[in-house]
C-alpha positions in Angstrom: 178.2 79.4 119.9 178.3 76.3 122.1 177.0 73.0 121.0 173.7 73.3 123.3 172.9 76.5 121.7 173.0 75.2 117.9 170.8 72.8 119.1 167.8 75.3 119.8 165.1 76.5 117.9 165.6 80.3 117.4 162.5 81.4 118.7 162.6 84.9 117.4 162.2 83.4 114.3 159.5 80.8 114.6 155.4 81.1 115.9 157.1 79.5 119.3 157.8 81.1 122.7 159.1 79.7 125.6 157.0 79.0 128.4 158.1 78.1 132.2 156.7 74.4 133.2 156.0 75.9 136.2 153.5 78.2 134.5 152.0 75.3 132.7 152.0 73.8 135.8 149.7 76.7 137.6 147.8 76.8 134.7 146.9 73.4 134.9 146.2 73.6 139.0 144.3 76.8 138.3 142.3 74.9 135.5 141.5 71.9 137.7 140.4 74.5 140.6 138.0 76.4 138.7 136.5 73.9 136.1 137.0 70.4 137.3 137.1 68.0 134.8 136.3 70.2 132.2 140.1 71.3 132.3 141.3 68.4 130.4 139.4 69.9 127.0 140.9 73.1 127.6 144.6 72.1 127.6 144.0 69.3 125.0 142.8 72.4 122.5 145.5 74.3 123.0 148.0 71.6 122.7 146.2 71.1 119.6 146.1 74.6 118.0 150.1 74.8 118.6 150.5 71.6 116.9 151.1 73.4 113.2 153.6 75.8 114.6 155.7 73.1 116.4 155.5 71.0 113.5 156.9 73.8 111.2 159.4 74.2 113.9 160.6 70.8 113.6 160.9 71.0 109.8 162.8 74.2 109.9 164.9 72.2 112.4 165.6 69.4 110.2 166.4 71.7 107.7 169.0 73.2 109.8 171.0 70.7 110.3 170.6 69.0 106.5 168.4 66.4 106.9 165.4 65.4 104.7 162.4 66.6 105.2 159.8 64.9 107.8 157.9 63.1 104.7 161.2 61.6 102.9 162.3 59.9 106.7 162.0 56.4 107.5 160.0 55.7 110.2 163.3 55.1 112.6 164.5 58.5 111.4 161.6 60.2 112.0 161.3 59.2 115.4 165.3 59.5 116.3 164.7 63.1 115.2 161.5 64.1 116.5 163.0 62.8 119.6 166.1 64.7 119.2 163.8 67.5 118.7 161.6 67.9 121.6 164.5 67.4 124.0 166.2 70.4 122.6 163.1 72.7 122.6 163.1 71.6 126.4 160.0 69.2 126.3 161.9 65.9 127.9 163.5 62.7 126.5 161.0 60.7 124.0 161.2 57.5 123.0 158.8 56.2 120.4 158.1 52.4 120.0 155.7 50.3 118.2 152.8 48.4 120.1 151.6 45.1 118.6 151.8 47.0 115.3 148.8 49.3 115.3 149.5 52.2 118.1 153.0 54.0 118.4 154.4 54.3 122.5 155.6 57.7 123.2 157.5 57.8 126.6 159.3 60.0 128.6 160.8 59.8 132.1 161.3 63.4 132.2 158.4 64.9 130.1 158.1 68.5 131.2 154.2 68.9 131.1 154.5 66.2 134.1 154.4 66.6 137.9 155.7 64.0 139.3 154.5 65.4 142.8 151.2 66.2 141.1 149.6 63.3 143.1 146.6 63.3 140.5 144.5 60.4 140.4 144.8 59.7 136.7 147.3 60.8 134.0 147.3 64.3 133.1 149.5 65.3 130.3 146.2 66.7 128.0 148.2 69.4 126.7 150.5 67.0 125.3 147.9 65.0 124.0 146.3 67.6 121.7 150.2 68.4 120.6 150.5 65.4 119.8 147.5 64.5 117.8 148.1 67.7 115.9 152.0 66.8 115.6 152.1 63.5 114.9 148.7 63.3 112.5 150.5 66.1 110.4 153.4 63.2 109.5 150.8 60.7 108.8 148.8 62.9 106.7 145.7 61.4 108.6 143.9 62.4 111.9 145.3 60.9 114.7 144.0 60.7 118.4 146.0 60.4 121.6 145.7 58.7 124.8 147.8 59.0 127.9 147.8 55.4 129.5 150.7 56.7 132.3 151.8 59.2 134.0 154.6 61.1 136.5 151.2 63.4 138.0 150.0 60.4 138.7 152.9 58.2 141.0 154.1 56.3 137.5 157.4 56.2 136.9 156.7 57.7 133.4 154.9 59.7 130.8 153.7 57.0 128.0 151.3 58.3 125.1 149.6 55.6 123.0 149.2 57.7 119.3 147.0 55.4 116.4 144.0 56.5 114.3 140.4 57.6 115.9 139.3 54.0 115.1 142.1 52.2 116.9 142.0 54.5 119.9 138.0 54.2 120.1 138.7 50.3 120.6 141.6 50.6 123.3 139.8 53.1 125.4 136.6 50.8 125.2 138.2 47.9 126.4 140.3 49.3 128.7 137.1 51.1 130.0 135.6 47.5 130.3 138.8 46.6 132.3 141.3 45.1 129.8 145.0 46.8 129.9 146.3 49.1 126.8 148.2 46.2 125.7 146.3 43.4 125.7 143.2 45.9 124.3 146.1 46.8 121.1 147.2 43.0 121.3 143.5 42.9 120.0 143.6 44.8 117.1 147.2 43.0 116.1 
């Protein structure tokens, strides 16, 4: 077994399956084409609904390699290996970074959802939102919401999730929806 391999998640024996991101891709175009802006909702639920299943994939993934589980990690643990993590199941490189203290930065240069030919007019990465609410929210025992502030569909040069309670991420999108950038809106909060 190479080193790449014992890196995967055996899928056979998880509630995962691999999907190509050119399918996601289509199913995005396709989603866009038929409902308009409705298709944001769609992809965000089913990024959702998976959320449970990835999570249990990471845990099992921990536990594969001997390392506590996701509740007994530090906070720089837990986002060294959830990092680790979605780069091996073939998501993209994460890094995850504080902002002002009350929203976590998830980036990614590479994030496979993204299109960095897309050409969209505003980020687009809604399935990875809803993962990532589920996901994320399942470490903090709490719900947590998601916003995608960047994106490679739409000409940035990255992916980069904001991830905070409802509460916090009620505030940003308000003030940046009166014209105020994520940071200063979190720089708010701080």
């Amino acid at each position: 077994m190479t080193t790449a391999m014992a890196n995967n998640v055996d899928l056979s024996s998880s509630q995962l399956v691999a999907f190509p991101r050119a399918s996601l891709g289509a199913l995005r175009a396709a989603l866009i084409r038929d409902t308009g802006g409705a298709y944001a909702t769609f992809l965000q639920e089913a990024g959702y609904a998976g959320g449970d299943s990835v999570f249990s994939s990471f845990k099992n993934w921990l536990d594969s390699r001997g390392i506590a589980g996701a509740d007994q990690l530090d906070v720089d643990a837990y986002q060294s290996h959830a990092a680790d993590f979605f780069r091996d199941m073939g998501w993209g490189s994460l890094t995850i970074t504080p902002l002002h203290d009350v929203v976590a930065m998830v980036d990614s240069s590479d994030w496979a959802e993204a299109d960095g030919a897309g050409g969209l007019p505003y980020p687009a990465c809604h399935y990875s939102t809803g993962l990532f609410a589920d996901f994320f929210g399942r470490t903090a025992e709490a719900p947590l919401a998601v916003l995608e502030v960047e994106c490679r569909s739409s000409g940035s040069h990255q992916c980069r999730f904001l991830v905070g309670s409802a509460e916090v991420m009620g505030h940003l999108y308000d003030r940046m929806a009166a014209g105020a950038s994520y940071d200063e809106a979190a720089a708010d909060l701080a």
